[in-house]
N, C-alpha and C positions, 0 to 999 in steps of 0.2 A: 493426373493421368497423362501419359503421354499420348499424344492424337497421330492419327494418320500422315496430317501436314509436314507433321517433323522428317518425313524418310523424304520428302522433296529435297531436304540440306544433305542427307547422306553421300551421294555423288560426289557434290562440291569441296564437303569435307575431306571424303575419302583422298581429293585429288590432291588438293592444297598437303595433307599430311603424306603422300607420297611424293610428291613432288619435292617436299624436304628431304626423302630418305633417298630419291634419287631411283624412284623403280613408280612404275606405271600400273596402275592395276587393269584387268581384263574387261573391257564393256561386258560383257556377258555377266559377270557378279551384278554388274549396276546392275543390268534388268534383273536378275535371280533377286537381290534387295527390295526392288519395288516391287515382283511377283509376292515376295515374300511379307509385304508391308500390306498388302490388299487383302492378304489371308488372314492377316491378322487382324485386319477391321471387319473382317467378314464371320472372326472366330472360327474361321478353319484352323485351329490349332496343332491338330496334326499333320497337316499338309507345309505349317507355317513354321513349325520343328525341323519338316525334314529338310525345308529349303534350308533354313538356317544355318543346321549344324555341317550341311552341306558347304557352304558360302564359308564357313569358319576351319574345316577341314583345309581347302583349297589353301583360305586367304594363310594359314600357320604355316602350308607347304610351300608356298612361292615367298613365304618372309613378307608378308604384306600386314602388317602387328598391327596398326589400327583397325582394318577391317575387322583380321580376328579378332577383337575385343568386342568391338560395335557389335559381331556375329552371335560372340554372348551374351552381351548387353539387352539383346531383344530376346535371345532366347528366353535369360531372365523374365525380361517383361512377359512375355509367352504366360509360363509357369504363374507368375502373379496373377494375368486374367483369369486363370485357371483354377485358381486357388490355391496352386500346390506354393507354398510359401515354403519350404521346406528346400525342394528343389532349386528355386528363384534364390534363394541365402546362400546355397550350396556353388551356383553359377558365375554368383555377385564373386565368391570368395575364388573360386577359379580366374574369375579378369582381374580381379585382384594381386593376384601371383603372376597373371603371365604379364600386367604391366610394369611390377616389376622386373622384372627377366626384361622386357624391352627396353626399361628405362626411358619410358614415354616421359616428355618434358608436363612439368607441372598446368602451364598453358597449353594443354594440347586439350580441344573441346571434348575427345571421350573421355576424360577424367571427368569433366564437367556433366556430364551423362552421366558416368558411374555415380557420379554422388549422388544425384537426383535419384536414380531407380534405387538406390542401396536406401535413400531415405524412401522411399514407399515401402521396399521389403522392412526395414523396422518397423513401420507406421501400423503396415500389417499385422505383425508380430509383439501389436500394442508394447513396444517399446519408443514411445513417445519422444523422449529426450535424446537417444541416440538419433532418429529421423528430425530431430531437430540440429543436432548437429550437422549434419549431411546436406539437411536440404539448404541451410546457411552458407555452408562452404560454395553449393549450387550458383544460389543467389549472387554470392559474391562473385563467384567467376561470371553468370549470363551479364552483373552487371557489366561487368567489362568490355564485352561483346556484342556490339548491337545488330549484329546481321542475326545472331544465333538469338537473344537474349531478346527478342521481338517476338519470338516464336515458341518462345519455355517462359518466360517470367511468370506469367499471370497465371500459371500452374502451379509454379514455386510457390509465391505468395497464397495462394488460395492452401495449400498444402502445410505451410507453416502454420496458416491458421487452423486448422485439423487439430497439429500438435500441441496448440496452445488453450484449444477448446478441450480438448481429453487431459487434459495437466490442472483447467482448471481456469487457467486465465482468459475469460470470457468476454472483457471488454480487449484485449490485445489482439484476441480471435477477429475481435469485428473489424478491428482496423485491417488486419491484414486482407477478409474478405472483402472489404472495402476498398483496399490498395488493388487486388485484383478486378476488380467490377473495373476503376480507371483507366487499370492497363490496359481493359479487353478493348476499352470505349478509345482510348487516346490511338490503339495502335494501328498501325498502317492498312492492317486486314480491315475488311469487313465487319462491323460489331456481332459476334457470334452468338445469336439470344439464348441459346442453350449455355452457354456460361454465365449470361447474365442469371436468370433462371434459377441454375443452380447456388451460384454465388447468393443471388440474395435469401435461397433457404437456408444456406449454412449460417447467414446476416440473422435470419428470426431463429437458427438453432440457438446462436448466442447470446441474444436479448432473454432468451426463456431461460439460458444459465443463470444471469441475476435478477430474473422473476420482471424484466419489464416484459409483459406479457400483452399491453395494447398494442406496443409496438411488434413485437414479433406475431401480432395478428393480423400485421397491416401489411409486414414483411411478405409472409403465407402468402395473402391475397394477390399479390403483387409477383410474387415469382411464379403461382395459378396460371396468372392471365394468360404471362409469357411462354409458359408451359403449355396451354393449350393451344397457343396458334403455332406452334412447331412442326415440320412435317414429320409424317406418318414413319416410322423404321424402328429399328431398332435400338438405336442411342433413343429416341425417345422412350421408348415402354420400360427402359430401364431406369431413366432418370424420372419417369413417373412414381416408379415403386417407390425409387430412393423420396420420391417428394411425399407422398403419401403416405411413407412409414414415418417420415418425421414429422408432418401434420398432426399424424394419429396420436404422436406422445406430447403433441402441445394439446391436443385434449384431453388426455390424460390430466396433466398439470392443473390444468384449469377445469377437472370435473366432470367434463362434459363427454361420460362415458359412451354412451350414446353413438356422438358424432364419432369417437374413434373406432367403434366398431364398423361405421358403415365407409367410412373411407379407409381403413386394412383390407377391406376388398378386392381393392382398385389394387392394392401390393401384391396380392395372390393372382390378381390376372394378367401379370405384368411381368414378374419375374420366377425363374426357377435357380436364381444367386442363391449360394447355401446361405451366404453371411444374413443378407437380405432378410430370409425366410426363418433365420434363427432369431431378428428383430422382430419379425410381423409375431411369430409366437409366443415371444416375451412379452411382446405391446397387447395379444392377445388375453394373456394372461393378467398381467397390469389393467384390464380395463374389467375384466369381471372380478379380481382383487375389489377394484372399487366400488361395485357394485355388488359387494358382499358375497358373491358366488363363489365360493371359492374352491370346490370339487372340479367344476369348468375349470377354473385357473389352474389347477393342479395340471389339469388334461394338456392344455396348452402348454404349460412348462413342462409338461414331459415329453414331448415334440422336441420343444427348443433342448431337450438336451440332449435328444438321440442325435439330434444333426450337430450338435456341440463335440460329440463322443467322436463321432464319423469324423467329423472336420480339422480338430485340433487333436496334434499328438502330444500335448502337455500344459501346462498353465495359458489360460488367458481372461483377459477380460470379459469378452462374452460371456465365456462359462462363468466366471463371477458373478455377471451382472444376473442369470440365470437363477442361481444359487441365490443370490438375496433376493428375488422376486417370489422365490418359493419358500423363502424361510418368510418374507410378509405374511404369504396367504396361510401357510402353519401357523404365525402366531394369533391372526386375526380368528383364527379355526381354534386359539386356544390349544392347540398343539405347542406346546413350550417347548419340552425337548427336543424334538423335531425340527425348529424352527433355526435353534442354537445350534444346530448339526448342520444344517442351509446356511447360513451366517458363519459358522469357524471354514466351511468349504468355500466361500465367496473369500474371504482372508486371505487363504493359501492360495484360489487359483489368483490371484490378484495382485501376490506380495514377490518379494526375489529370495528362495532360496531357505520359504519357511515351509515345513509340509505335516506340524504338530495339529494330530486332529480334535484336543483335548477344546472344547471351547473356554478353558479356564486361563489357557497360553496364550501366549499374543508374538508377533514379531517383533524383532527387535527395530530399533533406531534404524540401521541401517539397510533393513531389507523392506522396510515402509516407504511405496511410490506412492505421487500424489495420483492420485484415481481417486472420483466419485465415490464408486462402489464399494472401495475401502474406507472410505468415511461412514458410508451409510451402513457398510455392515459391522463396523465398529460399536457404531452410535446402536445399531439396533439391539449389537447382543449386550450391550452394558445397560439398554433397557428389559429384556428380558433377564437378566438377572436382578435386574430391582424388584419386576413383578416377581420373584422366586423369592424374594428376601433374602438374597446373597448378595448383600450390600459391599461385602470384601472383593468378589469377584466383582460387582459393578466399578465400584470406584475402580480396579485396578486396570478396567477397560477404559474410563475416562480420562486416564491418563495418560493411554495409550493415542488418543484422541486428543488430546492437549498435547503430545510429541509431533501429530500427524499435522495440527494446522503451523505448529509454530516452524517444521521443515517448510512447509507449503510456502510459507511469507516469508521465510530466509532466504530459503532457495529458488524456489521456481516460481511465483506470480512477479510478473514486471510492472505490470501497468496499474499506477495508482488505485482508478477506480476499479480494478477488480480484486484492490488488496481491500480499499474498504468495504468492497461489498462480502469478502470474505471475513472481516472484522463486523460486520452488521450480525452476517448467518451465524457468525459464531456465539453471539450474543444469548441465543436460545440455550446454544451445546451448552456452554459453562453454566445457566443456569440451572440447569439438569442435574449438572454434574456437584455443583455444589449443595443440591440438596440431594443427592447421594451421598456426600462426605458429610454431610451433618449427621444422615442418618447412621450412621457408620462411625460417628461419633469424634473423626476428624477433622477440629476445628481449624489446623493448619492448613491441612489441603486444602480447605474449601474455600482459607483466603486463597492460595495460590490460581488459584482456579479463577477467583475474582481479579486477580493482580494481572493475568492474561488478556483478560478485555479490556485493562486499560491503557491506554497509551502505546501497546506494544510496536507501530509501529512509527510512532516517534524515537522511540525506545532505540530502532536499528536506525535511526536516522542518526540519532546521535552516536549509536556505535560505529556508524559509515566516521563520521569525524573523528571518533576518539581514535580510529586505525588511519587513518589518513594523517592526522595530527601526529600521532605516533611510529609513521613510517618515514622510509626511503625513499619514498616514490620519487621517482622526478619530476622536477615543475614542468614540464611541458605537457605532462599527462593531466595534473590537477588545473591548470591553465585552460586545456583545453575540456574537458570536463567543464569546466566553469563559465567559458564561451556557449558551449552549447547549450545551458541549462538558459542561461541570458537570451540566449536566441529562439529557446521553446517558450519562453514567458511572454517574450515581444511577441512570439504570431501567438500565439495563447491569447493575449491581449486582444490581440487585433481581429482575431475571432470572433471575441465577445463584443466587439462592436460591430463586426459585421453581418453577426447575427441579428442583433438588436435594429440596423439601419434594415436588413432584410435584403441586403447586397449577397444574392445565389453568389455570382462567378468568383466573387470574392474570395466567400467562403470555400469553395472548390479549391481554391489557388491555396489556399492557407491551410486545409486539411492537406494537400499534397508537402506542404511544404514542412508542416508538423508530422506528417509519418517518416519522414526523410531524415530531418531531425531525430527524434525518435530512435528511429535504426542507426543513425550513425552514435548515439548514447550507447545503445547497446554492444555495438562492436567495438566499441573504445571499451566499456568494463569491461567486455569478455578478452579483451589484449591483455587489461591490466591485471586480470586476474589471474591470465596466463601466464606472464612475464613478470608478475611479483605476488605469487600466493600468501606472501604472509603480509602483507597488506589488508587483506582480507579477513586475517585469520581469528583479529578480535570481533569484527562484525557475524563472523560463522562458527561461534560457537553457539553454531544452530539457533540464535538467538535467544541463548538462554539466560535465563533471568533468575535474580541472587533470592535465595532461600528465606524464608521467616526468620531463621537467624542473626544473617548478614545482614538484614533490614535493622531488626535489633539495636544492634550491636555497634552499625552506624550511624542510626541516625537517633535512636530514642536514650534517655539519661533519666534519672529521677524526677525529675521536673515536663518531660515530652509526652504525648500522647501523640497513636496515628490514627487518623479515622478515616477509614474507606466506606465507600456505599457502591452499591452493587444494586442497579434497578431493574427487578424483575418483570415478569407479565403483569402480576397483582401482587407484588410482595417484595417489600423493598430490605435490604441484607445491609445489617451494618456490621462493618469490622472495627472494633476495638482491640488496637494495637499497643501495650507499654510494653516495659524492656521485661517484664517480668511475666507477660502473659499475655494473653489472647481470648477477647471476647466475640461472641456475637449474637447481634440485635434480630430479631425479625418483624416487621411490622407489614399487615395490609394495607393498600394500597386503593385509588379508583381513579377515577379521572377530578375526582376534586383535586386529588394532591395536587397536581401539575397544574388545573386552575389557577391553584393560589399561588405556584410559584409564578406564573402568569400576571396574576393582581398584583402580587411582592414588589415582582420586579418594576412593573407599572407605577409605583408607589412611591419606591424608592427614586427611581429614573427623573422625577416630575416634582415639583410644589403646586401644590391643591390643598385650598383648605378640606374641599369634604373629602379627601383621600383619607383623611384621620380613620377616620372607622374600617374601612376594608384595610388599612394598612395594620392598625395592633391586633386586625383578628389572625388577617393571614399571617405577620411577624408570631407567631403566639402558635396557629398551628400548626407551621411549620417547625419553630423550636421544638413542639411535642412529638414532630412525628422523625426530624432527622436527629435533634440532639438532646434530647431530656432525661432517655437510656443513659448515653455517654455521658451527660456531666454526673448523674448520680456517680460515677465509677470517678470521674476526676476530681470530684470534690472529695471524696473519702482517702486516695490518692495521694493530695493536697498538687495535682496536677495543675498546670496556667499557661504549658505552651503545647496547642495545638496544629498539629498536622492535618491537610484535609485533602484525601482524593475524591472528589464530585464524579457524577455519573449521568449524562443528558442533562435531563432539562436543571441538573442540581448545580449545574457548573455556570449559571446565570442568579446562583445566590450569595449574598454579598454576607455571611454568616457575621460579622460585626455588628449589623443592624439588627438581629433576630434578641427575640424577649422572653423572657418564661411567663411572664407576664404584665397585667398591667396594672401599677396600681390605682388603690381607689381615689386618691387627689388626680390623677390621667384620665380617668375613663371619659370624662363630660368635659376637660379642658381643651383638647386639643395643644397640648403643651407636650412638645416632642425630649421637651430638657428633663422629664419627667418619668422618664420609659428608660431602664434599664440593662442598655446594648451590650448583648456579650462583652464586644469591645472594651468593654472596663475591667472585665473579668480576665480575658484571658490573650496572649499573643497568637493569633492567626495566620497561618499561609498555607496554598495551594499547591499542587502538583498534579500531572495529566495519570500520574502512576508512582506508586512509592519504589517501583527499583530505579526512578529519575535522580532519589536523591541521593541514591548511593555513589552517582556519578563525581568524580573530583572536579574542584572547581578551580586547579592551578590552571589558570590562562595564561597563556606568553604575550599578551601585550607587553609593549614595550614602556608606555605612558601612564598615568593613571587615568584619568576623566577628558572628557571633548562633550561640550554641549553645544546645543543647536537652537536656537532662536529664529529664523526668521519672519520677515516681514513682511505685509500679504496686502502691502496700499496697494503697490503693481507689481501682483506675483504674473510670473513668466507661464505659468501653465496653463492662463487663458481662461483659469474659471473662477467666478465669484467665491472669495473668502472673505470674513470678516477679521479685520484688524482684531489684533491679541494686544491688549493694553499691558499684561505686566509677565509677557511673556520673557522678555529681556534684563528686567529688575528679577527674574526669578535663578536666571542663570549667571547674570553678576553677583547676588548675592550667595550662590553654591560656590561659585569659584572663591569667596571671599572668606568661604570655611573650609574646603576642601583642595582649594586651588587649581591646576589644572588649565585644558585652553577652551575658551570660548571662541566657537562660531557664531555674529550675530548676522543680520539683515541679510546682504546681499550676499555674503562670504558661508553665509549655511545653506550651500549647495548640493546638491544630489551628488556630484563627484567625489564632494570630502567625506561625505557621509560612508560611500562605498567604501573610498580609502580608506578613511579612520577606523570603521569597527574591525578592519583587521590589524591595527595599530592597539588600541587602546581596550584596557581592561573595562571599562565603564563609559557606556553611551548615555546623553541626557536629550531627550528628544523633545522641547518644548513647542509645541505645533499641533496644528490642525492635522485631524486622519478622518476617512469617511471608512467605513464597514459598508460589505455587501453582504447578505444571507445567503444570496443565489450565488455568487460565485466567487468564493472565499480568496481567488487567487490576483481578484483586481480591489483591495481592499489594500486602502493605499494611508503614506503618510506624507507629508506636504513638506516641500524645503523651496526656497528663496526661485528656484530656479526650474520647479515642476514638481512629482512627485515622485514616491515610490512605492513600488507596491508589493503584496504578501508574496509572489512567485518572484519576484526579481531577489528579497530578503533571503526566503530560502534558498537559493543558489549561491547566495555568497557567505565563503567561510566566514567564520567570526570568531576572533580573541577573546569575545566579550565575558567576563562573567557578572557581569548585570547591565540589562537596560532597562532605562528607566522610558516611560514612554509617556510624558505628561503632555497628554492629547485625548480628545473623545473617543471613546468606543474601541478601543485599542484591543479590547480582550473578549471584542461580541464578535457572533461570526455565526456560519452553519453547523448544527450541531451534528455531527457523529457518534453513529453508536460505536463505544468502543474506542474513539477514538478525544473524544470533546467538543471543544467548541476549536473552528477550522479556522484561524484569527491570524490578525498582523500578532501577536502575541506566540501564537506556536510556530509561525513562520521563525522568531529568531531563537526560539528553542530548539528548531530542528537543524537551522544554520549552523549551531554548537554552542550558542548564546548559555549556559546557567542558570542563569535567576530574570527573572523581569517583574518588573513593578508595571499592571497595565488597568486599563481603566474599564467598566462594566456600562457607563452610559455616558452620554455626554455633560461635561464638568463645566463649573464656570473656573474663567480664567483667573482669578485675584484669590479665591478661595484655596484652586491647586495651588497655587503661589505660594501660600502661606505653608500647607500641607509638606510641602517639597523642600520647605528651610530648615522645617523642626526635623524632618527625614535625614538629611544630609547632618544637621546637628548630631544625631543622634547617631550615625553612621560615621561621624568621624569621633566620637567616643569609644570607639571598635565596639557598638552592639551589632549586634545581628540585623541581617536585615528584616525579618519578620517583627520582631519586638523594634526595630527603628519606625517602618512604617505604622504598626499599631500603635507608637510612642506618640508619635508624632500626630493621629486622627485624635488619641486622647488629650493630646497636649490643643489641638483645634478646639474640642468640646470644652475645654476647662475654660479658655480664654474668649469665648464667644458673647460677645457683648449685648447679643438680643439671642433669647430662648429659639428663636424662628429661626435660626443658622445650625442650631441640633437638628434638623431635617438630616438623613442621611442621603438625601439628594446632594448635599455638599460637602462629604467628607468621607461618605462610605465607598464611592466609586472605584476608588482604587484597592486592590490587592495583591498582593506578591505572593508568585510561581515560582517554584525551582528549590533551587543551593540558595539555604536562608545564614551560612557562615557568612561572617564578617566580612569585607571586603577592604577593612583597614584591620589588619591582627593589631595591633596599638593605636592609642592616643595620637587623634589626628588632627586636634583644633590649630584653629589658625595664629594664637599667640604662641603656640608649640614650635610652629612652622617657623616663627618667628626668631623662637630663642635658636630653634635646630640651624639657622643661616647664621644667626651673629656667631655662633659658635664655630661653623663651618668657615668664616671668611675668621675667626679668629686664628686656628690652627692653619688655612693658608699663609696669614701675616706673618705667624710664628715660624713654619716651614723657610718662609723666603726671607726672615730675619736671619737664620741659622747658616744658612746659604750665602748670605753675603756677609755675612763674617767670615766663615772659611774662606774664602777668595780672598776677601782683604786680609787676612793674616797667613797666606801664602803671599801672597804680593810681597807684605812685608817682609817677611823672612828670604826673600830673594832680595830682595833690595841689601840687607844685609849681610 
């Protein structure tokens, strides 16, 4: 909102902008202006009209164009306090035209003002994205101007977060609420506690958006305090209501219906805002909803929609939000059709440009905004058609809901953690939705549904490279893009230490300096998407993702299997994938499952003798519960190469190790040579999501291999590592089958590293990495001269189509729902890396050593990489000299993600390489044999 302080700059403006046009304006406007600015804080509206249009008459008749703009500008704002939005859009659109006709200069500060008000009338007019454009533009210019932009910023910013709170993006909301709290505090005025106040309720509106709810209780408390020692007037009793009605729905949230009844009180004796009083009745209605009342609710929502009817002359949110509050309380009332009538009405007023009242219709693609309300009314009526038993109608609403999150993450969430938090919430949707399409008897859909929670938003990570790799763009754009992601990771870093030292000012400094960052990322995409939309063009195909077909048809053959798992609340979904069909598994579930995969992993990770017995029970019932369905189907198949999308805690199982059972010379030996490891059955590899493999793996490196060894007697990064004994025999002997350049000791530094993966198709990382669970992004890998970590990786493009990362714990991390484990291992997936070979716990160094010869043997035979590295852990077991080294604490660690194609198409052995040179220096010999005969036998024939 714009405040009263703002008409103290009107004068000086006015002057400065006449003074360019060479004409003086009347002192009598100035005071008419500031008469006019008091009415308006005073909500004398009509008296604050007539000055106006007054002041705007004059200022058009003496040829004074800025004024009359300004003169509109407030009338505008006028009209906005007022509510008439309608008129306020109408005014916008009259300064509009007569700045043209004036040919006001682009830097002139009332453009700067029109953008800002034109973003509130959108905001209003819950067109969210337009008032984000507008108030962007704002920003940009206040930045420019620090006499004006001291006195509007922290409005801006408080304003864009609005727009990114109603779109959805609820951790972006908070930064920006957060960027304005600073401004209020850093700037020259007086700390004004009514913006603090306010600001930090919009702070706990946005924590309740992804359900941190301690914290937006803390929030509440805290903006309370401030709110009550405010003086006595009218900007408080209104900024009361507005505190009070949003209290009242974080009780809501959290149940506590009660308390929101008796604080909606304090909102009805505080304000007579239509907008206001069409929440308080909604939230009214919402709390006796939960309270099973629901004739009461009824009462209330028909309140909220007479002032809905009065207020808005066509489609809005409100009225939507209205309409699905009332089709709840019908459906909980068991009113079904009724409800589906409140739900298709919540659709239309809520969508652009759909007004089918059928509940069986839905909008199309492109008349779906992202709004709440149309998710929720979505989601509700595809539920009330399940309880109806019109599974055809349900499913075709879940899909309509699978169009609606996959726009949401393509297009409009920015901020990481509010994309995951929207890949966690959707975790629920699809499972819904897929046991709709079961019952409905659509086994394809139901993968695709599952194929959506996975990875999807690596998925656009990699499509951001495959369109950058595939563009025009100019280096200075991708260049600079690449600085700043470098520069968000360093204070990112440097955060997480200063949180952890407990250094406040620090951290203060380095959130400023990370929101800064931040915004400048953004207005760099938003240039480049302006200035080269087809750059984009392959990352926006809405993010859509290839069909059960195309999956087929690329990646399965007579001999493949794919198998997805999809983990429910209590019911874990397996997809069985051949080229020829489509199965699926269902099994219950409790909290033992995840136990064992618990003790599994515990098991595996360790040598213990008395781990024997929890290990073959949990190997054993785990076999039964993820894979004992699917081999029955691969074994009759004559299936052996497996595909594997894991699902949470399933992506910490190393499925090579797993047993159908045990037999009876194992059960009392403790003899691990004796137990039965997939791994001899079948070739194994991973992936975050099966449309990853569909991705091609032609990289343009320009080299083949670069490995890295160093040496950690006196590593430069200042922290205790232990010397790697055959980390360097590991990579001279790769290079002596594959050849290629070795970095060892001091010369495998953190700068080649950067360099080379954008040089070379194949990275070989022999080194020390440490994982962190809590903050995936400082999860780092060790070279000669410090380290590097999971957020510096992801930022730098990469040629690579396979790294191999023979180091500990390479592939642990925090897990995501929906997304997997958040690892140095997806870091160079999402960089545009292919394939990687990563590790699951910490390895010994002579054991990988050996593992990584027969790998590379087998990889330069042109097998696959999946069947190289299973070659190779079977080729470990065969040759293990004591039964005690079958532990799969020594060989099961690693397994490979991604593009499991070749990476040599031919015979690559090193006596090959051999003959391929003698033969190459022989046709040079031959070339320069021929050549100097010609010469000499022109000599000669000149001579004679």
């Amino acid at each position: 909102m714009f405040k009263f302080r703002h008409f103290i700059l009107i004068p000086l403006i006015c002057w400065i902008s006449s003074t360019v046009s060479g004409q003086v304006s009347e002192d009598s406007l100035y005071v008419m202006f500031g008469e006019a600015g008091r009415h308006l804080e005073l909500e004398n509206r009509d008296k604050a009209e007539e000055l106006l249009k007054e002041i705007g008459t004059i200022a058009e008749r003496q040829g004074m164009n800025v004024l009359h703009l300004y003169a509109l500008l407030y009338r505008s704002l006028n009209y906005k306090d007022a509510g008439d939005y309608k008129r306020m859009a109408t005014l916008l659109r009259e300064a509009r035209m007569a700045s043209g006709r004036y040919e006001i200069a682009k830097d002139n500060p009332v453009l700067f003002d029109f953008n800002f008000l034109t973003g509130l009338s959108q905001y209003e007019q819950a067109d969210y994205e337009s008032a984000l454009f507008y108030y962007r533009a704002a920003l940009d210019a206040y930045l420019q101007d620090s006499v004006r932009g001291s006195y509007f910023i922290e409005d801006v910013y408080n304003n864009i977060g609005l727009c990114f709170f109603k779109i959805g993006d609820y951790e972006k909301a908070f930064e920006y609420y957060s960027k304005s709290i600073r401004e209020n505090r850093l700037s020259k005025r007086k700390i004004n506690d009514a913006v603090e106040a306010q600001r930090l309720k919009n702070m706990a509106d946005a924590c309740q958006g992804v359900g941190r709810f301690d914290q937006a209780g803390k929030l509440f408390r805290n903006s309370g305090i401030i709110l009550k020692d405010l003086p006595e007037g009218e900007k408080k009793k209104k900024q009361t209501a507005n505190y009070y009605d949003d209290l009242a729905e974080y009780y809501i949230e959290v149940e506590q219906y009660d308390s929101a009844h008796f604080v909606l009180e304090y909102v009805l004796a505080n304000t007579s805002d239509t907008l206001l009083l069409i929440n308080y009745y909604q939230n009214k209605g919402r709390a006796f909803i939960g309270k099973q009342q629901y004739e009461k609710a009824d009462e209330e929502l028909e309140k909220a929609f007479g002032l809905c009817r009065g207020y808005f002359t066509g489609k809005h949110d409100e009225l939507g939000e209205t309409h699905y509050y009332a089709g709840v309380s019908a459906r909980r009332a068991d009113k079904l059709s009724v409800s589906l009538e409140h739900f298709q009405a919540a659709i239309i007023a809520s969508s652009v440009g759909f007004d089918n009242e059928s509940p069986e219709q839905h909008p199309a693609e492109s008349q779906i905004r992202p709004r709440e309300v149309l998710l929720n009314s979505f989601l509700a009526k595809a539920e009330v058609f399940s309880d109806l038993g019109n599974y055809t109608a349900s499913l075709s609403t879940y899909k309509r809901v699978q169009d609606f999150i996959r726009l949401l993450l393509s297009r409009h969430v920015l901020n990481d953690e509010s994309r995951f938090y929207w890949m966690r919430r959707s975790k629920s949707i699809y499972e819904a939705a897929i046991q709709t399409a079961l019952l409905a008897g659509d086994k394809e859909q139901a993968f695709l549904f599952s194929q959506s929670s996975h990875g999807f938003l690596l998925w656009q990570d990699f499509m951001k490279e495959e369109s950058m790799r595939a563009s025009v763009l100019p280096k200075v754009f991708i260049q600079e893009e690449k600085n700043i992601k470098l520069d968000l990771n360093h204070r990112r870093h440097s955060m997480f230490l200063a949180v952890e030292e407990g250094d406040k000012k620090r951290v203060s400094k380095l959130e400023e300096e990370i929101f800064e960052l931040e915004y400048d990322l953004e207005q760099l995409n938003k240039k480049m998407e302006e200035n080269h939309p087809t750059v984009f063009a392959l990352k926006y195909e809405d993010g859509r993702m290839p069909g059960v077909q195309a999956i087929k048809d690329e990646i399965l053959d007579g001999k493949s299997a794919l198998v997805e798992y999809f983990l429910g609340e209590d019911m874990l979904y397996i997809f069985l994938l051949t080229h020829d069909d489509i199965q699926v598994f269902q099994q219950s579930i409790s909290t033992d499952f995840i136990d064992d995969i618990m003790d599994f992993q515990q098991c595996v990770s360790r040598v213990r003798p008395d781990d024997y017995p929890v290990f073959t029970r949990t190997a054993v019932s785990l076999y039964q519960t993820l894979f004992s369905d699917v081999e029955k189907v691969l074994d009759v198949g004559g299936f052996n190469r497996v595909l594997i999308i894991p699902d949470e805690e399933i992506h910490l199982v190393p499925f090579s190790a797993l047993i159908a059972n045990v037999p009876q010379n194992a059960i009392n030996t403790m003899r691990y040579d004796l137990l039965p490891f997939l791994v001899y059955k079948y070739d194994l590899s991973y992936n975050y999501s099966s449309t990853l493999y569909t991705i091609s793996n032609d990289r343009k490196g320009r080299d083949e291999l670069v490995s890295f060894a160093p040496s950690f007697e006196q590593n430069a990064s200042g922290e205790s590592l232990d010397s790697l004994l055959f980390n360097m025999d590991e990579v001279l002997v790769i290079q002596e089958i594959v050849g290629g350049r070795v970095r060892l000791d001091t010369s495998a530094t953190t700068g080649r590293f950067k360099d080379d993966i954008q040089k070379y198709r194949i990275a070989h990382l022999a080194s020390h990495a440490e994982c962190n669970d809590t903050m995936p992004g400082v999860s780092k890998i060790y070279f000669s001269d410090g380290a590097v970590n999971a957020g510096e990786i992801y930022s730098l493009p990469s040629s690579l189509d396979l790294a191999v990362l023979s180091a500990c714990e390479t592939g642990r991390g925090k897990i995501r729902k929906g997304e997997g484990v958040i690892s140095l291992a997806r870091a160079f997936m999402s960089s545009g890396c292919s394939s990687i070979v990563t590790s699951l716990w910490k390895v010994k160094d002579k054991q990988t050593s050996k593992i990584m010869k027969d790998f590379y043997i087998q990889l330069s035979q042109s097998a696959s990489k999946d069947k190289s590295l299973n070659e190779a852990q079977r080729q470990y077991l065969k040759t293990s000299v004591s039964s005690s080294y079958y532990h799969p604490y020594y060989w099961a660690a690693f397994i490979q993600i991604g593009n499991r194609e070749p990476v040599f198409k031919q015979g690559y052995g090193s006596g090959q390489r051999i003959l391929l040179l003698v033969l190459g220096v022989g046709v040079i010999l031959l070339l320069l044999y021929v050549f100097l005969r010609n010469i000499l036998e022109i000599k000669w024939f000149a001579i004679f």
